[in-house]
N, C-alpha and C positions, 0 to 999 in steps of 0.2 A: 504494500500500500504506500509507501515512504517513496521507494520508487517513482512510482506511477506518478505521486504527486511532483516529485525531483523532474520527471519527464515532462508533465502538464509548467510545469515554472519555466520547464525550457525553452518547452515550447512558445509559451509566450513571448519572452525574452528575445525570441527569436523572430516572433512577428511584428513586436514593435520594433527592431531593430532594421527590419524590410520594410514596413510601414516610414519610419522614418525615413531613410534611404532612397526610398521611391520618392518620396515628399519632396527633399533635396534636388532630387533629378528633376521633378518636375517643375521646379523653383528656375535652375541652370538652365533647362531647355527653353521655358518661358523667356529671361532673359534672353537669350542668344535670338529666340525669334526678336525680340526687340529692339534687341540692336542690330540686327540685321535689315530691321525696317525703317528705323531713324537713318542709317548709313545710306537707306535707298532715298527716303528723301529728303536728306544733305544731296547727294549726288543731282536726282533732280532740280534742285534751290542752283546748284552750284550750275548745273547745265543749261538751266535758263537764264540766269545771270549774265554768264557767257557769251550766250547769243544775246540778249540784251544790247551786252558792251558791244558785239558787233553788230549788231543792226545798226546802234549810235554811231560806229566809227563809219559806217558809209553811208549815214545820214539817213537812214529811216527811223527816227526815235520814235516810239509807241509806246503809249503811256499804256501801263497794265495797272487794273484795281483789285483788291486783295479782295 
């Protein structure tokens, strides 16, 4: 009976210890898509900027509203 209980304690130990773990990964992975979508649109901001500046250097300025 001592056992069984010693096995049942383990066994928990062992699902919070996955529970938690999984938790974490899914904290990392959340991140990662998030900066993976902020970087997309910097790169956007960053690309239309660009064309901006050159539209302006050969004289088609267009005003854009946010």
């Amino acid at each position: 009976m001592k056992a069984e209980k010693e096995l049942v304690d383990l066994n928990d130990e062992a699902n919070e210890a996955f529970y938690s773990a999984s938790k974490q990964k899914t904290k990392v992975d959340m991140s990662g898509e998030r900066i993976t979508f902020l970087n997309f649109e910097l790169f956007q901001k960053r690309r239309g900027h660009i064309e901006s500046y050159k539209r302006s250097r050969e004289g088609k300025v267009e005003i854009e509203e946010a």
